[in-house]
N, C-alpha and C positions, 0 to 999 in steps of 0.2 A: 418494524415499520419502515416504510422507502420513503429516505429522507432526499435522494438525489438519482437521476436515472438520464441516459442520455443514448446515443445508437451507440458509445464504446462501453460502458457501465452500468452498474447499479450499482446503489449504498443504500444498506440496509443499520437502522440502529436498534438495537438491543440494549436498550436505558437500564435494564434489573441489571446489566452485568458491566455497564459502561462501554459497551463496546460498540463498534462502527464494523461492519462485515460488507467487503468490498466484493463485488464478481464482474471480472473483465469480461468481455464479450470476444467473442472471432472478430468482429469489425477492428477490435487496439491495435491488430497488428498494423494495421494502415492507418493509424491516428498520426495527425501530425507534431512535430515538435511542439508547434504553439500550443496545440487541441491540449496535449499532453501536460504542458504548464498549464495552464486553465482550469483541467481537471484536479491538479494535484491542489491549485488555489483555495477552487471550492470545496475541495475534503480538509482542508486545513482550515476552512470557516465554521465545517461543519463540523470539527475535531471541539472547536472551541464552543458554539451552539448547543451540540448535544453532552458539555462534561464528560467526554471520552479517554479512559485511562488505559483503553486497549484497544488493538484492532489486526483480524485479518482480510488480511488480502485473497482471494480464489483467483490465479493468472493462467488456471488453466487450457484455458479456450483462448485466452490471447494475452500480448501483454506487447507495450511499445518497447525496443531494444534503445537503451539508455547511453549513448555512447559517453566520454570521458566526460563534455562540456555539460552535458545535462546531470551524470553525476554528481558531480563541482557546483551546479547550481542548488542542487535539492540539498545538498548539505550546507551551504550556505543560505539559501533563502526560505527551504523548507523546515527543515532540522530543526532548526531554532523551536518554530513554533511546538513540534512535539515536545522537545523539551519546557518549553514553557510549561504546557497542557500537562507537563508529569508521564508523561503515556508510558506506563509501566512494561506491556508487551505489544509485539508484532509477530505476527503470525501470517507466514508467505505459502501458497500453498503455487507450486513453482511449475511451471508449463516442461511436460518429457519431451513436446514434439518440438522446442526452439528451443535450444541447450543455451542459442547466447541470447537468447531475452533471459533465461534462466540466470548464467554467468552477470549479465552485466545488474539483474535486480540484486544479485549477491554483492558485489562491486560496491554497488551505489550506497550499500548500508555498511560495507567497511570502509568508507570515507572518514574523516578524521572528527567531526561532531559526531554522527551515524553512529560510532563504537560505544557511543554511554550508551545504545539503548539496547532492551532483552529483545532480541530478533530471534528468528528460528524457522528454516525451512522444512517443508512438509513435499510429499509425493502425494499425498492425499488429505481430503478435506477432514475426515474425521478425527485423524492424528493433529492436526491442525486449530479443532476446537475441543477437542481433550487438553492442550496444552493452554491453550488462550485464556480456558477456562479454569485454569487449575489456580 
């Protein structure tokens, strides 16, 4: 079911399996910093909303490139909240054509909160919800 949709996203939930299924759009790459906090806001309302214990990400068509400062933020401001929520996995499915949107979404989850969680990068979607779902 589309629980949030915007010109950079969509979020799809999957309530049998707890999960929140993200798909970036080509528009992320040009999303701006704010756009970027805002969006990650209302997936952390929506983390809490739909009782979400997992969730992938699809950043294959686009993704905002996260530099240090935004890092630094998502695991302070963000983090927390998954951890609260429990969210047992993450599941990235990582963009081939932007190596550093790829490098810095890697980055941002080996941040110092970031490390408690089961993260795992994928080349493809299907490997991606074999794992999510296991």
């Amino acid at each position: 079911m589309l629980v949030l949709s915007t010109n950079f996203w969509d979020v799809y939930s999957d309530e049998s399996h707890s999960l929140l299924e993200i798909t970036w759009k080509p528009t992320a790459n040009n999303i701006s910093e704010t756009e970027f906090k805002a969006h990650l806001q209302s997936f952390v309302e929506a983390i809490h909303q739909h009782q979400v214990k997992r969730f992938l990400v699809d950043s294959k068509a686009g993704h905002f490139v996260m530099n240090v400062g935004i890092q630094a933020w998502h695991d302070a401001e963000i983090v927390p909240h998954y951890l609260q929520a429990q969210i047992q996995k993450i599941a990235f499915v990582v963009p081939e054509h932007n190596f550093v949107a790829a490098v810095s979404i890697e980055q941002t989850f080996d941040e110092t909160q970031a490390q408690q969680l089961q993260t795992r990068y994928f080349d493809n979607l299907a490997s991606a919800r074999a794992w999510i779902l296991s």
